[in-house]
ROTORGU-562425 format. One record per residue (C-alpha): x, y, z; residue in one letter; residue number from 1. Coordinates in pm, whole numbers. Example, Ala and Ser with C-alpha at 12.3 -4.5 7.8 and 13.67 -1.06 7.14 Angstrom:
<lodos>
[[1230,-450,780],"a",1],
[[1367,-106,714],"s",2],
</lodos>
This chain:
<lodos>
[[3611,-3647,1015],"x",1],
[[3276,-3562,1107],"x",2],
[[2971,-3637,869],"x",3],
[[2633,-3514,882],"x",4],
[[2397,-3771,767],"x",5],
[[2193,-3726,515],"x",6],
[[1861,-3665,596],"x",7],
[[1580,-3714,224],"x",8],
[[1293,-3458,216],"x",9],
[[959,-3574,27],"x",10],
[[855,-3365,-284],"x",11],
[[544,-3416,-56],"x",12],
[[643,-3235,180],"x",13],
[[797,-2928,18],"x",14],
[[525,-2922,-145],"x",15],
[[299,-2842,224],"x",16],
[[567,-2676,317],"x",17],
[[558,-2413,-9],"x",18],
[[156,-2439,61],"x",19],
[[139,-2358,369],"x",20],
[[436,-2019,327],"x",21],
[[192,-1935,24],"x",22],
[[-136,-1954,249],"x",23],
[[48,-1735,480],"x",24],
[[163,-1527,315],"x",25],
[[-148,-1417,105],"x",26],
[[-363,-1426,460],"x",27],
[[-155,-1147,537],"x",28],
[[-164,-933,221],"x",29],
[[-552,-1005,236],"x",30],
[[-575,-834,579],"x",31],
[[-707,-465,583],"x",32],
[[-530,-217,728],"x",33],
[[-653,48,1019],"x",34],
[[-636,386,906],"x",35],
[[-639,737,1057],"x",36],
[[-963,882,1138],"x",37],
[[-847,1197,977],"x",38],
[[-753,973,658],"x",39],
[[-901,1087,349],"x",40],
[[-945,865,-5],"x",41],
[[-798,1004,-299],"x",42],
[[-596,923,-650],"x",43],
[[-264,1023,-659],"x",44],
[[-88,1074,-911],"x",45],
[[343,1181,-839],"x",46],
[[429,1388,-1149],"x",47],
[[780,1467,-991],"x",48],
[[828,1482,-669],"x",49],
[[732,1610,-453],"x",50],
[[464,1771,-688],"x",51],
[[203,1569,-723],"x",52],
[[-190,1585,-882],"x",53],
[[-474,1424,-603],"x",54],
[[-807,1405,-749],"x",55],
[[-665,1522,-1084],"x",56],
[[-559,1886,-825],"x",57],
[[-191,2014,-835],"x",58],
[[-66,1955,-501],"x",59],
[[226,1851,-281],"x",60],
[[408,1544,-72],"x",61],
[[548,1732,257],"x",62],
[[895,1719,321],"x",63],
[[998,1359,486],"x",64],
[[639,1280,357],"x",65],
[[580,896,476],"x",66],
[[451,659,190],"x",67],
[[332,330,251],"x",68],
[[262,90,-84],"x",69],
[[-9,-230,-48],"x",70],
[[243,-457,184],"x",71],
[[236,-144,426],"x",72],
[[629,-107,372],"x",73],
[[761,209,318],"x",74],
[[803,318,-52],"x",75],
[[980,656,-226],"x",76],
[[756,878,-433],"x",77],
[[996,901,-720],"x",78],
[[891,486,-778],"x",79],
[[584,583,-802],"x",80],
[[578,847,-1088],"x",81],
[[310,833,-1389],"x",82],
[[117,553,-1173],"x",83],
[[-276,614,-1086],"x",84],
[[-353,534,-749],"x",85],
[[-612,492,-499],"x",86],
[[-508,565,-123],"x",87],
[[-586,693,229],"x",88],
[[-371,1031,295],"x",89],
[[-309,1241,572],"x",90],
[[-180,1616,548],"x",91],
[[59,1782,776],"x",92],
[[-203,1997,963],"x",93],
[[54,2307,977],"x",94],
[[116,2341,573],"x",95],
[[-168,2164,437],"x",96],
[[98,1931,251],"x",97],
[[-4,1527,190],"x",98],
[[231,1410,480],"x",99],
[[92,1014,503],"x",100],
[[-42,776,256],"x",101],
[[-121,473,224],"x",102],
[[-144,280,-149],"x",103],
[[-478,70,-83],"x",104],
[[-526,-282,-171],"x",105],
[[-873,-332,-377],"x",106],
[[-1035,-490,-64],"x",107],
[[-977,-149,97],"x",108],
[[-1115,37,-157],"x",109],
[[-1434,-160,-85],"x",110],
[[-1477,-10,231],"x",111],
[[-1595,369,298],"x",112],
[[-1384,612,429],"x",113],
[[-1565,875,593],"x",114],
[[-1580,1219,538],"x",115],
[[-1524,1098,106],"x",116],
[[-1698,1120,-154],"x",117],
[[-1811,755,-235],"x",118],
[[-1609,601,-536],"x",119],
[[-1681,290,-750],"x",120],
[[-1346,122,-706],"x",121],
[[-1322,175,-1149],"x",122],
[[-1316,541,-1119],"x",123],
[[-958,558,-939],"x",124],
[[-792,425,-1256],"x",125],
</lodos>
């Protein structure tokens, strides 16, 4: 019978180990993301999709309408219902539906977006 031997880990170093995933980890949520130039900034609001208010304005998500939430992973609108939030969007240029957004992290609220009104990063909530 074959044994494998037994090989002790310090609590010192799962503990660098766990640091150093961590540090990772929250470089890469800290990273901003290159939008569109077409992108606009807006708060959306899904009331029930696909209807949904931006800037406080009935409108609508496009069918197959592409949302991406602050990890930059793909997210459905129905999880998103009765939440307030700030994002880049892109609409389908033959309806005028929202067709791309993005659910912005509060370092990328910081920045501009042009061709938007400037916000205080307070007034999307």
């Amino acid at each position: 019978m074959h044994t494998t031997p037994h090989i002790p880990i310090s609590s010192a170093f799962r503990l660098a180990v766990a640091a150093l995933l961590l540090t990772a980890s929250g470089l890469a949520l800290a990273q901003v993301r290159e939008f569109p130039a077409n992108a606009l900034r807006g708060k959306l609001q899904v009331v029930q999709p696909p209807d949904i208010l931006l800037d406080g304005k009935a409108d609508r998500l496009a069918p197959g309408a592409r949302i991406r939430n602050i990890t930059n992973n793909f997210t459905v609108s129905g999880s998103l219902v009765g939440q307030t939030l700030a994002v880049n969007y892109v609409r389908e240029p033959s309806t005028g539906m929202v067709f791309d957004v993005w659910v912005l992290t509060a370092d990328e609220i910081a920045l501009p977006r042009p061709n938007t009104p400037k916000r205080r990063w307070f007034e999307f909530f």
